[in-house]
PARO-489734 format. One record per atom (N, C-alpha, C): residue number from 1; residue in three letters; atom name; y, x, z. Coordinates in nm, 2 decimals, always signed. Layout:
N
> seq,type,atom,Y,X,Z
> NUM,ALA,CA,Y,X,Z $
...
//
This chain:
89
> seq,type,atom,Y,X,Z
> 1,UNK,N,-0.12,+0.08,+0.00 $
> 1,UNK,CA,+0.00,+0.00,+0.00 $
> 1,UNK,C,+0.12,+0.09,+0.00 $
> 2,UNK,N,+0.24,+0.07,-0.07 $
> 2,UNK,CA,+0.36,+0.09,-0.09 $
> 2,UNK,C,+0.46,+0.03,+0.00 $
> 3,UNK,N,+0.49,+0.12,+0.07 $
> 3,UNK,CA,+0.60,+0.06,+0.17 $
> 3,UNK,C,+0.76,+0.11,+0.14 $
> 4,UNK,N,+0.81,+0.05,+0.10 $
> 4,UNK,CA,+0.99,+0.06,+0.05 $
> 4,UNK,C,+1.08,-0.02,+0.15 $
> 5,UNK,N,+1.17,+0.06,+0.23 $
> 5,UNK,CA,+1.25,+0.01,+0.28 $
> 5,UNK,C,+1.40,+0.03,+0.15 $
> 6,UNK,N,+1.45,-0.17,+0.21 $
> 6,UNK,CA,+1.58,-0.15,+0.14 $
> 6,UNK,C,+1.67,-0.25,+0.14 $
> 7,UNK,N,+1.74,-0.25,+0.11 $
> 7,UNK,CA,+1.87,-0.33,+0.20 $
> 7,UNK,C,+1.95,-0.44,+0.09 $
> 8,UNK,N,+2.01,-0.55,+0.19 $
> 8,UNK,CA,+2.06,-0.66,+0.10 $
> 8,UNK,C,+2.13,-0.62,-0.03 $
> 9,UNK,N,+2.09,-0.68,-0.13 $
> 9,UNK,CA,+2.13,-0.66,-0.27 $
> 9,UNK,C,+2.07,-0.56,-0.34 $
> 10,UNK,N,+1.97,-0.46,-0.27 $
> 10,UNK,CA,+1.88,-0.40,-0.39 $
> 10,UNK,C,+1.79,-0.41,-0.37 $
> 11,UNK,N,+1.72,-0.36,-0.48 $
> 11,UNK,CA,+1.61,-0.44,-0.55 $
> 11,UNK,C,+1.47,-0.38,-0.57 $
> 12,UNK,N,+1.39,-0.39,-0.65 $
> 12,UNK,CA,+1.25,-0.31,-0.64 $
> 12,UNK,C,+1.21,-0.36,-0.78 $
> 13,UNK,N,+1.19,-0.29,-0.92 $
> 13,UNK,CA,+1.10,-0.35,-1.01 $
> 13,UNK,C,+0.94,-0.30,-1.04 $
> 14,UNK,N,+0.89,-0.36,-1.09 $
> 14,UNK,CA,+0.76,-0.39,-1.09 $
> 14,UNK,C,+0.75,-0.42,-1.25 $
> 15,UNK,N,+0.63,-0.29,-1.27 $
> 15,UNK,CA,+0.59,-0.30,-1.43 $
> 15,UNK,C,+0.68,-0.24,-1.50 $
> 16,UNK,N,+0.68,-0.28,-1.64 $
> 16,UNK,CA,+0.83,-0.25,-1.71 $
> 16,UNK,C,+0.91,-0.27,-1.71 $
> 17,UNK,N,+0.99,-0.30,-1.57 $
> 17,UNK,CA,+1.09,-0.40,-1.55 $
> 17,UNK,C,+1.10,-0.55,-1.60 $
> 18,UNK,N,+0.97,-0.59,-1.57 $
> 18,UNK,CA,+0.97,-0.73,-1.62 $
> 18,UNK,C,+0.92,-0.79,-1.49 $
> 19,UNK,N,+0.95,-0.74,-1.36 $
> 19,UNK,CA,+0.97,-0.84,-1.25 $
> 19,UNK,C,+1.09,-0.73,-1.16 $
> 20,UNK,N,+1.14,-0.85,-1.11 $
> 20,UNK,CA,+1.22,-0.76,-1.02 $
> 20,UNK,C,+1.27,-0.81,-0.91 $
> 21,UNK,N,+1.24,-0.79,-0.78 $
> 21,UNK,CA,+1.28,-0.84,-0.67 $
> 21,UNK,C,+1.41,-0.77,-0.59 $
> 22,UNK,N,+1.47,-0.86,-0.51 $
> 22,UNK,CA,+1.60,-0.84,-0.47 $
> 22,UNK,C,+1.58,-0.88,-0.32 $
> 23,UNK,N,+1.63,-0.80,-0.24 $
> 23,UNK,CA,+1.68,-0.87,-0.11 $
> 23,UNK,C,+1.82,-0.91,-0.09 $
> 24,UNK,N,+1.80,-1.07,-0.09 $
> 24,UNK,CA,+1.91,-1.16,-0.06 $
> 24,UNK,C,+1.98,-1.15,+0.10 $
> 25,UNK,N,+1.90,-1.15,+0.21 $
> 25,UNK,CA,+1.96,-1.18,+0.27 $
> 25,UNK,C,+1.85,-1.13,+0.46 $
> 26,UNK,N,+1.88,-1.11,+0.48 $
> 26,UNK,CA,+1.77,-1.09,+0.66 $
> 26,UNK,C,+1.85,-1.15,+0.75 $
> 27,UNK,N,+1.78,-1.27,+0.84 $
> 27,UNK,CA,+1.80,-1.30,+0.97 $
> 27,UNK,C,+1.68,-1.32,+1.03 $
> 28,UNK,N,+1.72,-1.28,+1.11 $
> 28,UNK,CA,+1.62,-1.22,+1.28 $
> 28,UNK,C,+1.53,-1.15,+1.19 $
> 29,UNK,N,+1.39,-1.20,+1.18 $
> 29,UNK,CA,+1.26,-1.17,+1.16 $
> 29,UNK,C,+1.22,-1.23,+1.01 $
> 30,UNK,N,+1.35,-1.28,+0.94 $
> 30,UNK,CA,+1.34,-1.33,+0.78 $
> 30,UNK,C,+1.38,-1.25,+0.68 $
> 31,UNK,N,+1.31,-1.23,+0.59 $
> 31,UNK,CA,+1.39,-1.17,+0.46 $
> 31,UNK,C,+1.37,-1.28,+0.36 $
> 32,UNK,N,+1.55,-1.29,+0.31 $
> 32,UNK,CA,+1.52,-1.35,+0.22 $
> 32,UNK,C,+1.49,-1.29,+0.06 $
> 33,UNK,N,+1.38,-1.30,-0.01 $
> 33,UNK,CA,+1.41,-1.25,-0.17 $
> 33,UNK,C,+1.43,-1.28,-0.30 $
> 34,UNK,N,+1.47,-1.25,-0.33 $
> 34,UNK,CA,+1.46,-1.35,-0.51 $
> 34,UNK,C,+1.37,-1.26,-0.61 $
> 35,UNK,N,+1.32,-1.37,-0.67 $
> 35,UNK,CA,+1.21,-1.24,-0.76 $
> 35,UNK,C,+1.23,-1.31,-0.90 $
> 36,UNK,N,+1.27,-1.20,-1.01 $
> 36,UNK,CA,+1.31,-1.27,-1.14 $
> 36,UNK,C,+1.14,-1.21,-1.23 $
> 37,UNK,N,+1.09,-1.30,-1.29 $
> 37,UNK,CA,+0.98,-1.28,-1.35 $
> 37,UNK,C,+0.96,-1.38,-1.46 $
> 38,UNK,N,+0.91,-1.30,-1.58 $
> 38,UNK,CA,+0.86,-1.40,-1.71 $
> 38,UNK,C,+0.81,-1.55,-1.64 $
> 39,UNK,N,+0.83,-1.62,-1.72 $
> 39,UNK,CA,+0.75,-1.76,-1.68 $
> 39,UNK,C,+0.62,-1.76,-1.68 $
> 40,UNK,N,+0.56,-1.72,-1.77 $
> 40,UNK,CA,+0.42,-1.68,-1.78 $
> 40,UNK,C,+0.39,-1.66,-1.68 $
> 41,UNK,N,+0.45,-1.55,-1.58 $
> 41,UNK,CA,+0.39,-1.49,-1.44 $
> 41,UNK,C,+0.42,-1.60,-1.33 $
> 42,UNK,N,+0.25,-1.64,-1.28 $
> 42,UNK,CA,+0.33,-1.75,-1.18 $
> 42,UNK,C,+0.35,-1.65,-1.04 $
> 43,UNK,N,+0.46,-1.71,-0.97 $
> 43,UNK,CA,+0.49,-1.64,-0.81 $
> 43,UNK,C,+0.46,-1.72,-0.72 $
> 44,UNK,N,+0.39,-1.77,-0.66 $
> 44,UNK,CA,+0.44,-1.82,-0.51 $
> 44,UNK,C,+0.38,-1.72,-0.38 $
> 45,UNK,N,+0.40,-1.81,-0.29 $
> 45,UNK,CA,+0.35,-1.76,-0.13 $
> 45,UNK,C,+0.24,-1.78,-0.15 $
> 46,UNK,N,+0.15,-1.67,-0.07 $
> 46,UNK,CA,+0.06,-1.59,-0.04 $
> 46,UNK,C,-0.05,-1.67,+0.01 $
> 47,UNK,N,+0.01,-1.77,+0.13 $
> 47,UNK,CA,-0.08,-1.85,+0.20 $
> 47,UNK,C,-0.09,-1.95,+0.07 $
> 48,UNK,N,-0.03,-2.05,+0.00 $
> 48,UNK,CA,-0.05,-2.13,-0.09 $
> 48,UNK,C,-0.17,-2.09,-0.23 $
> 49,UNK,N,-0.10,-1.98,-0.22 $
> 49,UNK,CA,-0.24,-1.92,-0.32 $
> 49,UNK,C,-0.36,-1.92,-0.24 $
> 50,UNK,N,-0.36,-1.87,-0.13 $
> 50,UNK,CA,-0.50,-1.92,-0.03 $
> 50,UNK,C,-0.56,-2.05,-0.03 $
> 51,UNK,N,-0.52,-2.13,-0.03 $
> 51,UNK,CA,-0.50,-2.26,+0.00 $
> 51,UNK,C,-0.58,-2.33,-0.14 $
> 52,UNK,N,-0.53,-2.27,-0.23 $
> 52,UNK,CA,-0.52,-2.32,-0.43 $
> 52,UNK,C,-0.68,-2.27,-0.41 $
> 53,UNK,N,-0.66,-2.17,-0.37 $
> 53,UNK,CA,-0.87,-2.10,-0.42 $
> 53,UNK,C,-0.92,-2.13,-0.32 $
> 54,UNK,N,-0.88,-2.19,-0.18 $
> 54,UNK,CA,-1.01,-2.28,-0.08 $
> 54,UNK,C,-1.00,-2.38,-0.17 $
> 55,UNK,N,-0.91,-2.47,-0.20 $
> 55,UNK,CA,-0.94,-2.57,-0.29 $
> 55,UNK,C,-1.06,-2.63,-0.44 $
> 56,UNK,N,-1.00,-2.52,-0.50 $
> 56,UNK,CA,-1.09,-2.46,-0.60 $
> 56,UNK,C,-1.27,-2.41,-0.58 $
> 57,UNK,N,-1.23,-2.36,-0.48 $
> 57,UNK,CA,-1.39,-2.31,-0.40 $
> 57,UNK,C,-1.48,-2.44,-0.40 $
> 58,UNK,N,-1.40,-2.51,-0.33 $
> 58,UNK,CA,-1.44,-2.67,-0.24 $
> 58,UNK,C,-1.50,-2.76,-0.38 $
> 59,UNK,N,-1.37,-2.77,-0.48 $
> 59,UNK,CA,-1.40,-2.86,-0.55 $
> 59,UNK,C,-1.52,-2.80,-0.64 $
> 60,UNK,N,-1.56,-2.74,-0.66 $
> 60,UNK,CA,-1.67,-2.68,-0.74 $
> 60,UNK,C,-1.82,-2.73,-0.65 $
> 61,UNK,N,-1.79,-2.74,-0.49 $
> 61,UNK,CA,-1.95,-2.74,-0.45 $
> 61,UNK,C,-1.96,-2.90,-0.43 $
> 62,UNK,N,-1.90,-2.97,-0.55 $
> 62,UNK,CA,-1.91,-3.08,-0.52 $
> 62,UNK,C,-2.00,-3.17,-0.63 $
> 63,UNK,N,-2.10,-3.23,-0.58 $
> 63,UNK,CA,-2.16,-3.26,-0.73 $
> 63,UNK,C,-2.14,-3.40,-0.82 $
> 64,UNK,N,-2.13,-3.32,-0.96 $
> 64,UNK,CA,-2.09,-3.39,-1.01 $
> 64,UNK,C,-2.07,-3.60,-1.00 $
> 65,UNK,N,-2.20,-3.63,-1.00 $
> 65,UNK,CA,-2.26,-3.69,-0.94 $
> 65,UNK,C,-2.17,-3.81,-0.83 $
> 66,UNK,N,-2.13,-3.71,-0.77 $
> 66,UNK,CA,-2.10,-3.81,-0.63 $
> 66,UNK,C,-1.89,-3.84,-0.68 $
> 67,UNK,N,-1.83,-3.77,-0.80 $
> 67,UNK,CA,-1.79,-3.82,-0.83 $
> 67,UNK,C,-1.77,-3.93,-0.94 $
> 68,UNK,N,-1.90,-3.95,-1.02 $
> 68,UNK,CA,-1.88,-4.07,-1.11 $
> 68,UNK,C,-1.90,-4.18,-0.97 $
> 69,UNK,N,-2.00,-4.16,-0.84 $
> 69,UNK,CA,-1.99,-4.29,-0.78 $
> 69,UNK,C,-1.85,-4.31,-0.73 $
> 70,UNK,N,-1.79,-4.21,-0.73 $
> 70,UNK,CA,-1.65,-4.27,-0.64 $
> 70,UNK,C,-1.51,-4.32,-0.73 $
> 71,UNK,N,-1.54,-4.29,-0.89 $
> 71,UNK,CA,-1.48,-4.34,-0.95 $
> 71,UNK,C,-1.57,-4.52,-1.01 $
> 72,UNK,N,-1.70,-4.54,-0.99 $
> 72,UNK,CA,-1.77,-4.67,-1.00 $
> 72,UNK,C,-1.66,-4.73,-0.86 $
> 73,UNK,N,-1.62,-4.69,-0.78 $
> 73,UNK,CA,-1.66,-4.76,-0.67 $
> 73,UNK,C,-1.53,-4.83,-0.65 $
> 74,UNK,N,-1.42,-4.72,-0.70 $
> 74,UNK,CA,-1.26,-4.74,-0.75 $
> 74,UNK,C,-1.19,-4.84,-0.90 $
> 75,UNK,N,-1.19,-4.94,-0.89 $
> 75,UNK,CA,-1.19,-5.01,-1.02 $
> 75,UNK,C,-0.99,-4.92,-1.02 $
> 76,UNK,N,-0.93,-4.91,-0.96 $
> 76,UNK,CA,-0.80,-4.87,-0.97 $
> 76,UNK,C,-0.80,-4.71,-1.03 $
> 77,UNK,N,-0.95,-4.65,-1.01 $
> 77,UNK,CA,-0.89,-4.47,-1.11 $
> 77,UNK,C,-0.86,-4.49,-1.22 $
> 78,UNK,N,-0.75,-4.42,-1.24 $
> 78,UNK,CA,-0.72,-4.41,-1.40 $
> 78,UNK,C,-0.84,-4.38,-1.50 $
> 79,UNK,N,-0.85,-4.38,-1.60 $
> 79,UNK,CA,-0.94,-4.32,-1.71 $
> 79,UNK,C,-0.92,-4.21,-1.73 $
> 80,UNK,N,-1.03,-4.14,-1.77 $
> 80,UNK,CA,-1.04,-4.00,-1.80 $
> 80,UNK,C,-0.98,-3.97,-1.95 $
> 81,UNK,N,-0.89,-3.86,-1.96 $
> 81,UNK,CA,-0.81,-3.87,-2.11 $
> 81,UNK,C,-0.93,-3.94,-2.24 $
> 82,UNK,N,-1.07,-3.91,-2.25 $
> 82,UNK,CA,-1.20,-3.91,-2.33 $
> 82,UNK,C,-1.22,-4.03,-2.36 $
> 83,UNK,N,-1.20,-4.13,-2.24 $
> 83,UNK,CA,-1.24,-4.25,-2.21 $
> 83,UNK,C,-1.13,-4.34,-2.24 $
> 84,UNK,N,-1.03,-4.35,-2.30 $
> 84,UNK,CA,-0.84,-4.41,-2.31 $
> 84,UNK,C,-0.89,-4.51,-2.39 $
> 85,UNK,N,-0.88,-4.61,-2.39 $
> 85,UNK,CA,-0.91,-4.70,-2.47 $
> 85,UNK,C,-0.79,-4.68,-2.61 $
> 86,UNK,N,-0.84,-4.70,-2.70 $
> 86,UNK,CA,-0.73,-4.68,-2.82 $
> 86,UNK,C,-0.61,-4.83,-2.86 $
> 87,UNK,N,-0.51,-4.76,-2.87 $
> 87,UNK,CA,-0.41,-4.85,-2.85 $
> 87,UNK,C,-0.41,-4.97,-3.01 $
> 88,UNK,N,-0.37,-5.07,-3.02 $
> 88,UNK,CA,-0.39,-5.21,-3.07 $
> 88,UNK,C,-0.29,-5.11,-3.20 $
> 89,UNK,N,-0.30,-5.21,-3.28 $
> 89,UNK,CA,-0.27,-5.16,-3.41 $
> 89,UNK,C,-0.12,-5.26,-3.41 $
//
């Protein structure tokens, strides 16, 4: 790990300068940052991407199966894009 100390308004880039983080701002025990990156590159918090792959984990050990019953059992789920009934002429 890379440890960089550095102070409000400078910055750190990453890659070819196609991300670049800035410190905005520190109170008490906060830093605030801004991070400018292609769109393509998603950013968030650390814990939320945790969160996205327990999710992801979860929905995979689930068998198929047990969600056609719970869409039988739901007359209110939407339809699956596959299943759209085609629109009247």
């Amino acid at each position: 790990m890379l440890v960089l100390s550095r102070k409000i308004d400078e910055a750190l880039i990453i890659g070819n300068a196609e991300i670049r983080i800035v410190v905005l701002g520190i109170q008490g025990d906060q830093v605030k940052l801004g991070i400018e990156a292609p769109r393509h590159i998603t950013v968030m918090r650390e814990e939320l991407f945790q969160a996205q792959q327990h999710n992801q984990m979860a929905s995979l050990s689930v068998p198929p199966e047990t969600l056609t019953d719970l869409t039988a059992s739901n007359p209110k789920t939407p339809l699956r894009p596959q299943e759209k009934k085609p629109k009247s002429p």
